[in-house]
C-alpha positions in Angstrom: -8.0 -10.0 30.1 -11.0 -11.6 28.9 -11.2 -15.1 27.0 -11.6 -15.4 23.4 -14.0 -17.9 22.0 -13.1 -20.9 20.1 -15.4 -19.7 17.1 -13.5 -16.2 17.4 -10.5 -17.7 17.0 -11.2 -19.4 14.0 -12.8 -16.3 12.4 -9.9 -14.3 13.3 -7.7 -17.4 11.0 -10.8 -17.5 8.4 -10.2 -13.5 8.4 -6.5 -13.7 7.6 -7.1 -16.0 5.5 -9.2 -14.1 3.4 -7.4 -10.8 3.8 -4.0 -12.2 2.7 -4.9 -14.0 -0.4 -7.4 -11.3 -1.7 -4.5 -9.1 -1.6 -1.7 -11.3 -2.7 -3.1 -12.6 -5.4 -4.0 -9.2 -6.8 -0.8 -8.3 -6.4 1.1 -11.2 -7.9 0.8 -9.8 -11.0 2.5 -6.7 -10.3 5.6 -8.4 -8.9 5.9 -10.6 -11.9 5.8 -8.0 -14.0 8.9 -6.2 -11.7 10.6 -9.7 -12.1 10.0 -9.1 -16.1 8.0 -12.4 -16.3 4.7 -10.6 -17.1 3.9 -7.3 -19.1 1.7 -5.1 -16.7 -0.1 -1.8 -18.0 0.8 1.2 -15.4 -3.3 1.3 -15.6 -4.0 -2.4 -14.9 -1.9 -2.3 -11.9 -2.6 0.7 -10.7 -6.6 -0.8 -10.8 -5.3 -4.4 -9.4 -3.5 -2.6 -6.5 -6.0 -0.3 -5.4 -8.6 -3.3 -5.5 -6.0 -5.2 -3.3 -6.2 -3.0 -0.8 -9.3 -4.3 0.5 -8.7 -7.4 1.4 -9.2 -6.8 5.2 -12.3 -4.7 4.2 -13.8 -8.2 2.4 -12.4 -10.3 4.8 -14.2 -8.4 7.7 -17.6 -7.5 6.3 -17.6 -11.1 5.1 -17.4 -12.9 8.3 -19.8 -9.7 9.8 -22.2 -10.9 7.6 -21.7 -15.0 8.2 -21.5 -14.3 11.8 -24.0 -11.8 12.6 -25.9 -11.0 9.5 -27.5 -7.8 7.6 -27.6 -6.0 11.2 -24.0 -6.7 11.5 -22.9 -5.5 8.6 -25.0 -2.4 9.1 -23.4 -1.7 12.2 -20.1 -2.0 11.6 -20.6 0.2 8.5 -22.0 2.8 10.8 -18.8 2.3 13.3 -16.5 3.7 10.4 -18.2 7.2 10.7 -19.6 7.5 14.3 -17.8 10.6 15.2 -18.8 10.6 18.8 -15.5 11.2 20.7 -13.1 13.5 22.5 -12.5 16.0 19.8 -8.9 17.1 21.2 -8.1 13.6 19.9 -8.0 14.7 16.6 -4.9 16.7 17.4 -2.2 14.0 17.8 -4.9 12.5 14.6 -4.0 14.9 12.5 -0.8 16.6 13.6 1.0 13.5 14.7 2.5 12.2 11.6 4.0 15.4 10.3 6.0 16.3 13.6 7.4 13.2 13.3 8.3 13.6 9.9 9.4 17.2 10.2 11.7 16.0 13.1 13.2 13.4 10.7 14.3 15.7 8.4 15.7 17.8 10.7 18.1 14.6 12.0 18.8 14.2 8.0 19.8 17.3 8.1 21.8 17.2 11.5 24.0 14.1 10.1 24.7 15.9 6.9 22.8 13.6 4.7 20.0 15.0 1.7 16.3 13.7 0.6 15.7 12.9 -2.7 12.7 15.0 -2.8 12.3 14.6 -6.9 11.0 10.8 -6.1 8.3 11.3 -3.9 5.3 9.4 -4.6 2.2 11.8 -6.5 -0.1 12.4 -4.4 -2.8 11.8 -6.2 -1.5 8.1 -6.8 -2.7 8.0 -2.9 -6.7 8.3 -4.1 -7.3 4.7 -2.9 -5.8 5.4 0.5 -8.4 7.9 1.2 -11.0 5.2 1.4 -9.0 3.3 4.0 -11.0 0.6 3.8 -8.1 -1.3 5.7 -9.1 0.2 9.3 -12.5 -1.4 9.4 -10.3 -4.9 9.3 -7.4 -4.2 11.2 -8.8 -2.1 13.9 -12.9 -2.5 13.3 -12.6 -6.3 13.3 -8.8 -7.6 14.4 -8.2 -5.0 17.5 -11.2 -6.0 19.3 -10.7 -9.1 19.4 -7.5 -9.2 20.3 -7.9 -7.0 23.0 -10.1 -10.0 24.4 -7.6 -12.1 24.6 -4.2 -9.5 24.9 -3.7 -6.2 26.9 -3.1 -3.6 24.6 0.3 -3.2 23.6 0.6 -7.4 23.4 -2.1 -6.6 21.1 -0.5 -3.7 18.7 2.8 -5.7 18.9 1.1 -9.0 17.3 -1.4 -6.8 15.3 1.7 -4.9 14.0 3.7 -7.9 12.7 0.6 -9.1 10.9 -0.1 -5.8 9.0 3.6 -5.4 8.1 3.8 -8.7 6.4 0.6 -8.3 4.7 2.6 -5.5 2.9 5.3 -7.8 1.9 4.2 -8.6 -2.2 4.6 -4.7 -2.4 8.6 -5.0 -1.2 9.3 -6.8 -4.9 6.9 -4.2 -7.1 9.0 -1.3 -8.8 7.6 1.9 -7.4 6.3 1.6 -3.9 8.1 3.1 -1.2 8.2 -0.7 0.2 10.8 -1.3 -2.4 13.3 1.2 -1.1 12.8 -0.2 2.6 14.1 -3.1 4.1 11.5 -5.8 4.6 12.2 -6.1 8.8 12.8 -2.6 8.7 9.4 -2.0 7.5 7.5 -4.7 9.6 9.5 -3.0 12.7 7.9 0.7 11.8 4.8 -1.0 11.3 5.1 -2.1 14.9 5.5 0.6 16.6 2.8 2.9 14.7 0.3 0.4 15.3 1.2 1.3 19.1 -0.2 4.9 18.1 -2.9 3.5 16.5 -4.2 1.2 19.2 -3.8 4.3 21.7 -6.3 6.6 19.5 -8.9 3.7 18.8 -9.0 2.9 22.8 -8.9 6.8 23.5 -11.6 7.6 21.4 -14.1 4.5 22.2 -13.0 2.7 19.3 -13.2 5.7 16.5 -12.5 3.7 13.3 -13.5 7.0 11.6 -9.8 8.3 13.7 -7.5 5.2 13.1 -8.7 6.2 9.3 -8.1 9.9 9.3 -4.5 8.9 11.3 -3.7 6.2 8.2 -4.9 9.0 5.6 -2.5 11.4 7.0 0.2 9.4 7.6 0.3 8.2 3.7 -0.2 11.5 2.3 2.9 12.4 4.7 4.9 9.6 3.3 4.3 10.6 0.3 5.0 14.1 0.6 7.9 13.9 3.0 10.3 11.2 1.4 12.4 10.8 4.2 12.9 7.3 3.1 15.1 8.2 0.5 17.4 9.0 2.5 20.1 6.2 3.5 19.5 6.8 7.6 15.9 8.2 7.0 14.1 5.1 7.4 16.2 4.5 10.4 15.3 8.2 11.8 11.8 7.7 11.2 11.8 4.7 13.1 14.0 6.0 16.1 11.7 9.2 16.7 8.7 6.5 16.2 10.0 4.7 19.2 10.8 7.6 21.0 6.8 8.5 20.8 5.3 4.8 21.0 7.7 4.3 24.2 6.4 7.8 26.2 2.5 6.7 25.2 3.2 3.1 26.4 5.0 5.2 29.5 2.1 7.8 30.4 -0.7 6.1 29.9 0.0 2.5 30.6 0.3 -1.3 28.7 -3.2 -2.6 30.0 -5.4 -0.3 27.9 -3.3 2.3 26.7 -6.0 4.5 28.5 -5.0 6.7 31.4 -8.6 6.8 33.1 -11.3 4.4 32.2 -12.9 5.4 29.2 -16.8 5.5 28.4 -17.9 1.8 27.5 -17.9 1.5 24.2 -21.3 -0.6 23.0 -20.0 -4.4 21.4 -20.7 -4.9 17.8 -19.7 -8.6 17.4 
């Protein structure tokens, strides 16, 4: 694997940084008001949470912008819609998620136990998610770089502890399907689907426009399959999860995550 620069290094702490306490502190308020030391409108947190959610989004264009200017920020802009790539990709994009979820049910079912169906989470609660502005931090900015320094599943293993605990204000807010799961049990599943994220981004020359349409569909399936009401859902979910990071990690390798080397993709840092 390649080296990673000094000044990379500290722009990958400088974008953590920044990512983190954008979206902490945004969300503080909402897990005070869970703890009942604050009164919280359902509107004023629904509008703090949703802004939250950008923190990798800020933390990414900002140190675009330091690093490499206008241009930059142009071009990694443009990186969140090239639609360039292998199209047959968008089949484990978009189908992915709701197999495994389907097949979780079906194990719920197998071991006798129900889903709560009454408390899934409205859809239409989800609206911020379809920005996704999370993907051009996490995989635009983050995988990259890691990738320069990591082989590819190193990289989704460390990438995938990071993302899971920058979740963690959301475990303490009344609500969030965070709440009803287990903190490691969380960062764990977080884990492994970065694995299938990593493996669409490096299949499809670094699609952000994919690892966005794969986070869309795998919140709206959350939300629509509530597996995780279940006591052994969770623990289901994250079984058949394995069972599908482990063959991809299998078939197509650790190094890249790429059976057959894939068209260069052109560097935007």
């Amino acid at each position: 694997m390649g080296a990673i620069s000094r000044s990379e290094s500290r722009n990958l702490g400088l974008f953590f940084l920044i990512a983190f306490a954008w979206s902490w502190l945004l969300l503080l308020p909402g897990v005070l008001h869970t703890a009942g030391w604050l009164t919280l409108p359902g509107w004023l947190f629904f509008l703090l949470s949703s802004i939250a959610a950008f923190g990798p989004f800020i933390a990414a264009f900002a140190l675009t912008y330091w690093n490499e200017g206008q241009e930059g920020v142009r071009s990694l802009w443009r990186r969140g819609w090239e639609y360039r790539f292998q199209k047959k990709w968008l089949v484990p994009t978009l189908l992915l998620a709701p197999a495994v979820a389907v097949l979780t049910v079906l194990l719920i079912m197998l071991v006798g136990e129900n889903i709560s169906w009454g408390l899934k989470a409205p859809v239409l609660t989800l609206f911020p998610v379809f920005v996704l502005t999370e993907e051009f931090g996490w995989r635009g900015y983050v995988l990259d770089r890691f990738q320069l320094r990591w082989n590819a599943l190193a990289s989704s293993l460390i990438l995938g502890v990071i993302w899971g605990l920058w979740h963690l204000p959301l475990h303490f807010v009344d609500g969030t399907i965070q709440q009803t799961v287990p903190i490691w049990e969380f960062v764990a599943q977080t884990i492994v689907v970065t694995v299938v994220y990593t493996w669409l981004y490096n299949n499809t020359n670094g699609s952000i426009m994919v690892a966005m349409l794969f986070h869309a569909v795998n919140s709206i399936t959350g939300a629509v399959v509530p597996y995780w009401t279940s006591r052994t859902g969770t623990w289901l979910h994250l079984a058949v999860l394995l069972v599908v990071a482990g063959a991809i990690v299998l078939i197509w390798g650790p190094k890249t995550l790429v059976r057959k080397t894939a068209p260069s993709r052109r560097s935007d840092r």
